[in-house]
C-alpha positions in Angstrom: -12.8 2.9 -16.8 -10.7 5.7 -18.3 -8.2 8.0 -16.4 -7.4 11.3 -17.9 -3.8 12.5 -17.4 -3.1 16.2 -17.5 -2.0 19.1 -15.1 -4.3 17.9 -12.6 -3.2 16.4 -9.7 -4.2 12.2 -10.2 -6.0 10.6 -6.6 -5.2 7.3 -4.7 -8.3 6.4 -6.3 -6.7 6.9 -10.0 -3.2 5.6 -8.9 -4.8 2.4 -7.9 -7.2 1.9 -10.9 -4.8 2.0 -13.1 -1.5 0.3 -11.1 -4.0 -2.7 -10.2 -6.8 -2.6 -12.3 -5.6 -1.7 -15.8 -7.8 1.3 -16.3 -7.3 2.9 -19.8 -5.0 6.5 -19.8 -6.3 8.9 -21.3 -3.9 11.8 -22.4 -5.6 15.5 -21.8 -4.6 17.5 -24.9 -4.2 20.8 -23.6 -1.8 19.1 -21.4 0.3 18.3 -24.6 -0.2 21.4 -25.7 1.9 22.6 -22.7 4.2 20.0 -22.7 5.0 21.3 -26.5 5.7 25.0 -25.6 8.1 23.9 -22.2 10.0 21.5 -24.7 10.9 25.1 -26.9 12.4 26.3 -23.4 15.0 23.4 -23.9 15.3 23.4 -27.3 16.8 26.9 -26.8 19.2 26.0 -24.1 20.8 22.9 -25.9 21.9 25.7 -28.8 23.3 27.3 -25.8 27.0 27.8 -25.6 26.4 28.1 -21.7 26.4 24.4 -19.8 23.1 23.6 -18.3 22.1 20.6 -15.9 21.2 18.0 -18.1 20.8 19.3 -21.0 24.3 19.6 -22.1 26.6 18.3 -19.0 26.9 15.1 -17.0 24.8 13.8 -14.2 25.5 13.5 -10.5 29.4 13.9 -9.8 30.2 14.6 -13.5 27.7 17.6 -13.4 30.9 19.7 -14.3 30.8 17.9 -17.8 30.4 19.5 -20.4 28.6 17.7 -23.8 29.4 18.4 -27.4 25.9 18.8 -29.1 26.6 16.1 -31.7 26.7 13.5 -28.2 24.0 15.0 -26.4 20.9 12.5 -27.5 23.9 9.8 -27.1 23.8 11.2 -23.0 20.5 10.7 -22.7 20.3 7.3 -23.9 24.1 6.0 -22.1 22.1 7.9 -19.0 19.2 5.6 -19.2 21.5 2.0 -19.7 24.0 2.9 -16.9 20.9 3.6 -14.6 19.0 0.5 -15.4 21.3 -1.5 -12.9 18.3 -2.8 -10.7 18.9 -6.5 -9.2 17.0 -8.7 -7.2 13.3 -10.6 -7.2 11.1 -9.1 -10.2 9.1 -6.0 -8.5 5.0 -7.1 -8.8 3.7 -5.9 -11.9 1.3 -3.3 -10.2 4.0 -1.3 -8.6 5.8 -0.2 -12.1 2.5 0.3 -13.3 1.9 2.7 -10.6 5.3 3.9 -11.2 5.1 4.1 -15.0 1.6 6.0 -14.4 3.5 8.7 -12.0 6.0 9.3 -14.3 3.7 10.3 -17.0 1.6 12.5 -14.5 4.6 14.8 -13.8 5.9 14.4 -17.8 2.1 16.1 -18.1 2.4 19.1 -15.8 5.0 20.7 -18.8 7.5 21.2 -16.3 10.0 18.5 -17.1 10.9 19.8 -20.7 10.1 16.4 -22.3 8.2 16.3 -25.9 4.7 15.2 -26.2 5.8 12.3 -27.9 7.4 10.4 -24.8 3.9 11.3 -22.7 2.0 9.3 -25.5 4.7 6.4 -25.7 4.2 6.0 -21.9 0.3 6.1 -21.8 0.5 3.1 -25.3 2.7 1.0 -22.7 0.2 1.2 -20.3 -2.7 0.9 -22.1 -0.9 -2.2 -24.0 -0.3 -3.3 -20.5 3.5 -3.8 -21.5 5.2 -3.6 -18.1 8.9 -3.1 -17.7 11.0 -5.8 -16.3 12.4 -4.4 -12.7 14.0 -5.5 -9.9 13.5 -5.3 -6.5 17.1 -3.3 -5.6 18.2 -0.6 -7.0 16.8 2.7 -5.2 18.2 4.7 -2.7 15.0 7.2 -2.5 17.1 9.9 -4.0 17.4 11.6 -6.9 14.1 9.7 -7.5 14.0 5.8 -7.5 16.7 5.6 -10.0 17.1 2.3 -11.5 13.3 1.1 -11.1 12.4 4.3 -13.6 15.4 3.6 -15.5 14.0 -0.1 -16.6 10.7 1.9 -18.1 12.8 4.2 -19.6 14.5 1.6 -21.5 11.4 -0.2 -22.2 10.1 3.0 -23.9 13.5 3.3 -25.7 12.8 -0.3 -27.3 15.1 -1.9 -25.0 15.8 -4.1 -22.2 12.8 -6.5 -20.9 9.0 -6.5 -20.5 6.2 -8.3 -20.1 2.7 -8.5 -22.0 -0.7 -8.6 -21.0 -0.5 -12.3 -20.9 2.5 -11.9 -18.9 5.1 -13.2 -20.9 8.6 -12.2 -20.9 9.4 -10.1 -23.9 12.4 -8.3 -25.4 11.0 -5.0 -25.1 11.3 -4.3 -29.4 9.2 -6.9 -30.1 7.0 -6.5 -27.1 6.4 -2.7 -28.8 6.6 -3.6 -32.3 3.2 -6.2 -31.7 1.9 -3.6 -30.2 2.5 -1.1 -32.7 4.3 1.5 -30.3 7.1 3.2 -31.8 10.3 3.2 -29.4 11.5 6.9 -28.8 14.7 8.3 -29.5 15.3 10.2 -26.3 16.5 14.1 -26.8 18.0 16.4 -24.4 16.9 16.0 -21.0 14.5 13.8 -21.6 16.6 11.1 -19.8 16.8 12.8 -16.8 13.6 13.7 -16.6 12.1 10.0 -16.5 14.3 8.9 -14.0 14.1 11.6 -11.4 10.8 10.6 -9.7 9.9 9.2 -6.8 7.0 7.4 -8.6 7.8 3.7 -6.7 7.7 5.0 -3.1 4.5 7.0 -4.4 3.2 4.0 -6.1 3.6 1.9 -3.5 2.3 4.0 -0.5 -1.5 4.8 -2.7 -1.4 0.7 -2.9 -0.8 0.4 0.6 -3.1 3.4 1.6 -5.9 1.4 -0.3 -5.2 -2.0 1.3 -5.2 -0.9 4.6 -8.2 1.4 4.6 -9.6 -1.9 4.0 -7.7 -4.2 6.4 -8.4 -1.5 9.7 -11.9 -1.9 9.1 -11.7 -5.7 8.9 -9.7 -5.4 11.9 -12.8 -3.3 13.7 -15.2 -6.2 12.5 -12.6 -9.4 13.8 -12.1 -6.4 17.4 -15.8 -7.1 17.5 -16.4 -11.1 16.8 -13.8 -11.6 19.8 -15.2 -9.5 22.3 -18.9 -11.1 21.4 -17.0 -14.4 21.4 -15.0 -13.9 24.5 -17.8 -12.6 26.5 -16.3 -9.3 26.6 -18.3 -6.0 27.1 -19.1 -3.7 24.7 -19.3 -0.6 27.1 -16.1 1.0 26.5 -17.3 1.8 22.7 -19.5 4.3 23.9 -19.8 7.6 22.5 -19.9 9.7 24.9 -16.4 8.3 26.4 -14.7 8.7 22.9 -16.2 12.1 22.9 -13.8 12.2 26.2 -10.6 11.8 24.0 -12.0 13.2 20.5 -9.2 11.5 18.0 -11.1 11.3 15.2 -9.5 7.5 14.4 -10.7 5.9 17.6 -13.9 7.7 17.1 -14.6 5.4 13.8 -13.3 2.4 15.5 -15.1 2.6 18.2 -18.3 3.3 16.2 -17.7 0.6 13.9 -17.3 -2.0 16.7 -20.8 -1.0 18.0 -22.2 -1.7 15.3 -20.7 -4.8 14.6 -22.1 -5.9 17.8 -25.5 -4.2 17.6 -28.6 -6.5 18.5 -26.1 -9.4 20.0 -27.7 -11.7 22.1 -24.3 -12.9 22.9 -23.9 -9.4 24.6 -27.1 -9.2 26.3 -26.9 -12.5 27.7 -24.5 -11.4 30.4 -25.9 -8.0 31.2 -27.9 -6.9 33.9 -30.3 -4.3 34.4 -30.2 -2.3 37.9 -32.9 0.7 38.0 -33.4 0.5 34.7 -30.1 0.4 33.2 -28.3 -2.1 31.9 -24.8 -3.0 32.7 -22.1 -5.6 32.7 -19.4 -6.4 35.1 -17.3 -7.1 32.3 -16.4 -3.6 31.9 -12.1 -4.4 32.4 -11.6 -6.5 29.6 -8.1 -7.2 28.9 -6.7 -4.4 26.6 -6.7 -6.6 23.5 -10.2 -6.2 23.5 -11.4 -2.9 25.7 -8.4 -0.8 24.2 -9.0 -1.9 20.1 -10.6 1.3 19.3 -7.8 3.0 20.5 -5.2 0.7 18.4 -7.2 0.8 15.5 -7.8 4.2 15.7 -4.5 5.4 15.8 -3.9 3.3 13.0 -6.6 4.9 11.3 -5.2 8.7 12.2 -1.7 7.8 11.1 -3.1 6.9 7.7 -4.9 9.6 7.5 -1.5 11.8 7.8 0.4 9.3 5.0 -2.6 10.3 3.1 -1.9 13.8 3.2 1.4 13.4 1.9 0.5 11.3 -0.7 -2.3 13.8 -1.9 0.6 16.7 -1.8 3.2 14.2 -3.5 0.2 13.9 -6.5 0.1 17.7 -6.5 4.1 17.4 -7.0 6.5 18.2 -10.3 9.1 16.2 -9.2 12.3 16.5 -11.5 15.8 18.1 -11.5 16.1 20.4 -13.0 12.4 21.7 -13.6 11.1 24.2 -15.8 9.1 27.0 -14.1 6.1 28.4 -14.8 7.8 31.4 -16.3 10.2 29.6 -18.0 13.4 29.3 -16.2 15.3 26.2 -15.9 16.3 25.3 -12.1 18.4 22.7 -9.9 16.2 21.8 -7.1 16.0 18.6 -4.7 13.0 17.7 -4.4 13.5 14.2 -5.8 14.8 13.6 -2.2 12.3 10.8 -0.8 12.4 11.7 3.2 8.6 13.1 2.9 7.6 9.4 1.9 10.0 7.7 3.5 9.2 8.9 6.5 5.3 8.5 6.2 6.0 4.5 4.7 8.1 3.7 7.8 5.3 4.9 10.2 2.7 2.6 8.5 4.7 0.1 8.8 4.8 0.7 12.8 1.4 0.8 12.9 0.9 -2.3 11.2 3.0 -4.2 13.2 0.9 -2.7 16.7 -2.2 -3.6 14.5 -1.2 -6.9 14.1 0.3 -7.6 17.3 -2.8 -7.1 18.9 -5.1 -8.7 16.7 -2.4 -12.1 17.5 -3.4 -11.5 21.0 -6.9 -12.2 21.1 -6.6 -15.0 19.1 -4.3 -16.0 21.4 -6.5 -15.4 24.5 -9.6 -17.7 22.7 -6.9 -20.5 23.2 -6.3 -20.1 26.6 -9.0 -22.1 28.5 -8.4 -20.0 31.7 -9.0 -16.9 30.1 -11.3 -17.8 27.0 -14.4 -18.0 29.5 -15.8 -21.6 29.7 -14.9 -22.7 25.9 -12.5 -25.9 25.3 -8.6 -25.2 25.1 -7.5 -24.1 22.0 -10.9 -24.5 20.8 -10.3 -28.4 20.2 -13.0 -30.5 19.3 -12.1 -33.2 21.9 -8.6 -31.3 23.9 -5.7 -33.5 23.3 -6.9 -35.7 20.8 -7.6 -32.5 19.0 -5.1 -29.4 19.0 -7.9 -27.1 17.5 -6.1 -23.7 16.8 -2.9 -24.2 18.7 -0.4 -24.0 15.6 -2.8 -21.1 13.7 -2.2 -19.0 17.0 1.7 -20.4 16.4 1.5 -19.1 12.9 0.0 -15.4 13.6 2.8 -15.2 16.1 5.5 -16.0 13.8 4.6 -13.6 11.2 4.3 -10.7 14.4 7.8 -11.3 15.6 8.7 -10.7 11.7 6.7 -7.7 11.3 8.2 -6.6 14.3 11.9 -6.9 12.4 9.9 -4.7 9.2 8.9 -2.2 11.6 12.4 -0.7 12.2 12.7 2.8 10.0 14.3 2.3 6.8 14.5 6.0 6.4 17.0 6.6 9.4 19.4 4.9 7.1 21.5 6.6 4.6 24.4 5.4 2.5 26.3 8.4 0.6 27.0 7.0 -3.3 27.9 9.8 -6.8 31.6 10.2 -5.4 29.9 12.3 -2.3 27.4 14.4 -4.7 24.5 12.7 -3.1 25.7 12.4 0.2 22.4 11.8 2.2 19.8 9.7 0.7 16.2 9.0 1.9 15.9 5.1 1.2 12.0 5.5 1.0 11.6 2.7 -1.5 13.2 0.5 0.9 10.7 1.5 2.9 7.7 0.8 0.8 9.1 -2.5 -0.2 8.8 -3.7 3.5 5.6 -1.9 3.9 4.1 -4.4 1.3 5.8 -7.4 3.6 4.3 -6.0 6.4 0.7 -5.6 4.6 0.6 -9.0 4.0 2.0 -10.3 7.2 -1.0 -8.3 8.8 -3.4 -9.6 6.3 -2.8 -13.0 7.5 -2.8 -12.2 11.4 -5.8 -10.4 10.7 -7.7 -13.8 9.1 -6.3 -15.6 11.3 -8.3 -14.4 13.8 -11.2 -14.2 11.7 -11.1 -17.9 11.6 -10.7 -18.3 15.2 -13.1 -16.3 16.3 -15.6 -17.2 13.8 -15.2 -20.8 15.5 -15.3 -19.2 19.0 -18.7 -17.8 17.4 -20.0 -21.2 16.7 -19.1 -22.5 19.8 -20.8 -19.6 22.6 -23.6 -19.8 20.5 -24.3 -23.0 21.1 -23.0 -23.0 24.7 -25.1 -20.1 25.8 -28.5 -21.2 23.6 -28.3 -17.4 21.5 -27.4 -16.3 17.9 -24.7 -14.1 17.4 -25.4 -10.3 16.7 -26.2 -10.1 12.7 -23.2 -8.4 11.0 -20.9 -10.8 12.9 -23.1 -13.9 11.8 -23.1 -12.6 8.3 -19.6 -13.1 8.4 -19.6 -16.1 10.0 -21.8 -17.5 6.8 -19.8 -15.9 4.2 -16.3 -18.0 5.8 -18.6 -21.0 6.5 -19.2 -20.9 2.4 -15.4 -21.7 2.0 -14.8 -23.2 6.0 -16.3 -26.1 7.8 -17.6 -25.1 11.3 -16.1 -26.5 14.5 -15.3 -30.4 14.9 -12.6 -32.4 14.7 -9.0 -31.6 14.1 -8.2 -31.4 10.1 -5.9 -30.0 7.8 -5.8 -25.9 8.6 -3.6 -24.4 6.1 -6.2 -24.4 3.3 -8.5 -23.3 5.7 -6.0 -20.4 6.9 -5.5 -19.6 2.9 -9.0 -19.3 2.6 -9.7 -17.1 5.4 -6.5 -14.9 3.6 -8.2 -14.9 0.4 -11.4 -13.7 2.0 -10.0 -11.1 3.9 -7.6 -9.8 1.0 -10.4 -9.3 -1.4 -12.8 -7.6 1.1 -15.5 -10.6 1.2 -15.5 -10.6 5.0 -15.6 -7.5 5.4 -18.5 -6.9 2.3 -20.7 -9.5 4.6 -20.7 -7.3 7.6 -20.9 -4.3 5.7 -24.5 -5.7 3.8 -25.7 -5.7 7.4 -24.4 -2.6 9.0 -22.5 0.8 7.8 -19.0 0.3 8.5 -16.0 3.3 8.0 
C-alpha cells in the first residue's frame, strides 16, 4: 500500500496504515515544488538585517536574540540537541511513526519554509522503517510535542538513536548510512519547524480512534451474548423507542445489539404471545444490560466529535512561525495542544464508563441470585470449583485503574521558558493514558466475552435451545483457542487468549460473517 504525501489533508485511515502497518510514503511532487518556492521566502529573510522568529533569533524566552549569520545553521542544530531531552519507557514504535508521518504532512503543505530535501529524508526513514528512539516524557502539549519531535529530528540529522526494521537499536549514522539516507545539515528554520507539531497527540488519538471504533462494536456484540445469556429482553433495542431519543450513537448500538440477537432461541424461549404479540416480562433488566445502547452509544457520539477534530487537526499547518499563502512570515500559536487535549481526555472518560459497565455484567453472571438459575460464578462443581470468580476480580481491578486515567490531563498546566509559555495544554499526557486506558478496556471487554461465552454454553444446555447465530459464531471462533465449561483450570491463558482475539478483531469478524454490524 502506498500513501501519497502532499497538500492534501492525510485520513485516520492513512495515519494508521502507515503508523502501524508500514505502508510505503509516497512524496507528491508538486508538493515539493511548493515546498521549494516557500523555502526562497526564508532564504530572503536570513539575508535580512531585520531579526525574524527563528530564522535569525532564539527560541522561547531568548526570542529577543539575535543570531550572527555565520551561527545560524549552528542554531538550528544546538535547537534540536537541547530539545531532545525526552526520558522515560521507550514510546511504542507506531506512535513516532505516526508522529514522524505528521511532521512530514505539514513539512508538505509549503508553509513551514523547510527545503524539499528534509521532506524526502523523512519519507526514506519511514520507508526504511528507521524509527527514532523516544521517550515516554518530555511534552507539555505546547509549542508542539517538543522533545518526542526533537529525537526524529536528530535521527534525520544523523544523530542520536534508532531502531531498524528488525528492531535493533542503532546509532542513528549507521542506521542511515545502511540505508543509504543522507543525514541533513539543517538550515534556517528548519529546526523549528520539525519540532513545533503536535504530531504525537495527533498520532496517538487516529490510533486510538481506530481501536476503539473497533472495541464499541465488540462491546455491542459482548451487550448482546449477556443479555441472551442472562435471560434478559431484547425489547428495549427497538427502533421505534430509539427513534424516541434520536442520538445517532445509541441508534447504532441499539441496532447492532438486535442483530446480534436476531433468530435467538434463547430469547424466544421466555416470550409470550398475548393477541398476537409477543412479549416478555423481562422488559426491566438491570441497566447493565437494558441501558447498553445508551453507554455505548454515547461512546460512539463522543468519538464521533474526537473524530472531527482529528479530521480538522489533518487539515492543519501547524508551525510557528508559518509562511502564508502570500508569503508573509507570522508568529501564531497554534502549536498549543488544548483542541486535542481536550478531545483525548474525554475518550478516556468514556472508556472508563464503557468499561465499567461491561465489568458489571460479568459481574452479575457470577451472582447466582441474579444470574437466573446458572451455578455461582459459573463453577463447574461451586466450591470445589471457583469458575470466574478471580476473572470478574481481574476486570474490576483494571476499572478502578481506568477510573484513576480518567481524570483530565488537560486541566493541568505547568508554566516552563522563564514564563514565555506560561499555559500549556499537556495533550500528550493525555494520549499516553488514553493508550492505558485502551487496553485496560480491551481486556474488560474479553473478559466478558469469555464469561459470557461460558454463560452461552451453559443456558443452552439448561434451556434445550442454540444460541442466536452471530453470538454462536463467536462462541466457535473463542472455542478454537478456549475449552468450553468444566472444571476449574488455569484462566490466565485463557483470559490472554480472549485479549488477543478481541485486540485483533477475530471476535468481532465471527459475528460480523453472520450479521452487519456498525
Amino acid at each position: 500500500m502506498r500513501i501519497t504525501v502532499g497538500a492534501r489533508p492525510l485520513t485516520i485511515d492513512e495515519v494508521v496504515a502507515v503508523a502501524r502497518h508500514d505502508a510505503e510514503v509516497v512524496l507528491d511532487p508538486s508538493a515539493l515544488a511548493a515546498m521549494a518556492e516557500t523555502r526562497a521566502v526564508i532564504e530572503a529573510l536570513a539575508d535580512d538585517v531585520e531579526p525574524h522568529y527563528g530564522v535569525s533569533t532564539g527560541f522561547g524566552a531568548l526570542a529577543t536574540t539575535h543570531i550572527p549569520p555565520a551561527k545560524r545553521a549552528e542554531l538550528q542544530r544546538s535547537l534540536v540537541r537541547s530539545h531532545a531531552a525526552s526520558s522515560g519507557p521507550e514510546v511504542e514504535r507506531e506512535v513516532v511513526r505516526g508522529t514522524m508521518l505528521l511532521r512530514l504532512q505539514t513539512l508538505s503543505t509549503a508553509r513551514t519554509g523547510a527545503r524539499p530535501i528534509v521532506a524526502e529524508t523523512y519519507a526514506a526513514l519511514l520507508n526504511a522503517r528507521l524509527t527514532p528512539i523516544v521517550g515516554e516524557y518530555g511534552s507539555l502539549g505546547c509549542s508542539g510535542d517538543l522533545a518526542p519531535l526533537a529525537h526524529c529530528a536528530l535521527a534525520v540529522m544523523g544523530e542520536g538513536f534508532v531502531r531498524d526494521a528488525a528492531g535493533t537499536e542503532l546509532p542513528a549514522a549507521q542506521a542511515l548510512a545502511a540505508a543509504g539516507i543522507e543525514p541533513v545539515a539543517l538550515r534556517e528554520k528548519e529546526g523549528l519547524a520539525l519540532i513545533n507539531g503536535t504530531d504525537g497527540m495527533l498520532g496517538m488519538l487516529a490510533l486510538a480512534l481506530t481501536d476503539l471504533e473497533r472495541l464499541v462494536a465488540t462491546a455491542d456484540v459482548a451487550a448482546a451474548m449477556s443479555v441472551e445469556a442472562l435471560l434478559g429482553s431484547d425489547r428495549p433495542f427497538a427502533p421505534e423507542l430509539q427513534q424516541l431519543r434520536p442520538h445517532p450513537g445509541i441508534a447504532t448500538s441499539a441496532q447492532n445489539m438486535r442483530r446480534v440477537l436476531a433468530g435467538s432461541p434463547i430469547v424466544a424461549s421466555h416470550r409470550t404471545v398475548t393477541d398476537g404479540h409477543e412479549d416478555c416480562d423481562r422488559v426491566q433488566d438491570a441497566y447493565s444490560l437494558r441501558c447498553a445502547p445508551q453507554v455505548h452509544g454515547a461512546v460512539r457520539d463522543t468519538m464521533a466529535h474526537a473524530a472531527a477534530v482529528a479530521g480538522r487537526e489533518l487539515a492543519s499547518a501547524v508551525d510557528n512561525p508559518v509562511v502564508t499563502l502570500d508569503g508573509r512570515v507570522v508568529s501564531n500559536g497554534s502549536f498549543h495542544g488544548a483542541p486535542l487535549g481536550y478531545v483525548l481526555d474525554f475518550l478516556a472518560i468514556v472508556v472508563a464508563d464503557l468499561a465499567s459497565m461491561s465489568e458489571r455484567r460479568t459481574d452479575r453472571f457470577l451472582d447466582k441470585a441474579r444470574n437466573q438459575g446458572l451455578t455461582a460464578f459459573l463453577a463447574h462443581d461451586p466450591g470445589v470449583d471457583s469458575g470466574h470468580m478471580i476473572a470478574q476480580y481481574t476486570q474490576a481491578g483494571i476499572v478502578s485503574e481506568l477510573k484513576r486515567l480518567a481524570v483530565p490531563a488537560s486541566v493541568d498546566s505547568i508554566p516552563s521558558s522563564a514564563m514565555q509559555e506560561d499555559h500549556v495544554a499537556m495533550g500528550w499526557s493525555a494520549a499516553r493514558k488514553l493508550r492505558r486506558a485502551i487496553d485496560g478496556l480491551t481486556r474488560v471487554v474479553a473478559i466478558e466475552l469469555l464469561t459470557a461465552a461460558r454463560a452461552l454454553d451453559l443456558r443452552s444446555a439448561a434451556v434445550g435451545a442454540p444460541p442466536a447465530d452471530a453470538t454462536a459464531a463467536v462462541v466457535a471462533a473463542l472455542r478454537a483457542h478456549v475449552a468450553g465449561p468444566g472444571p476449574d483450570r488455569y484462566l490466565a491463558p485463557e483470559i490472554e487468549h480472549a485479549v488477543r482475539l478481541t485486540r485483533d478483531g477475530t471476535l468481532l469478524a465471527a459475528a460480523r460473517a453472520v450479521t452487519a454490524i456498525d
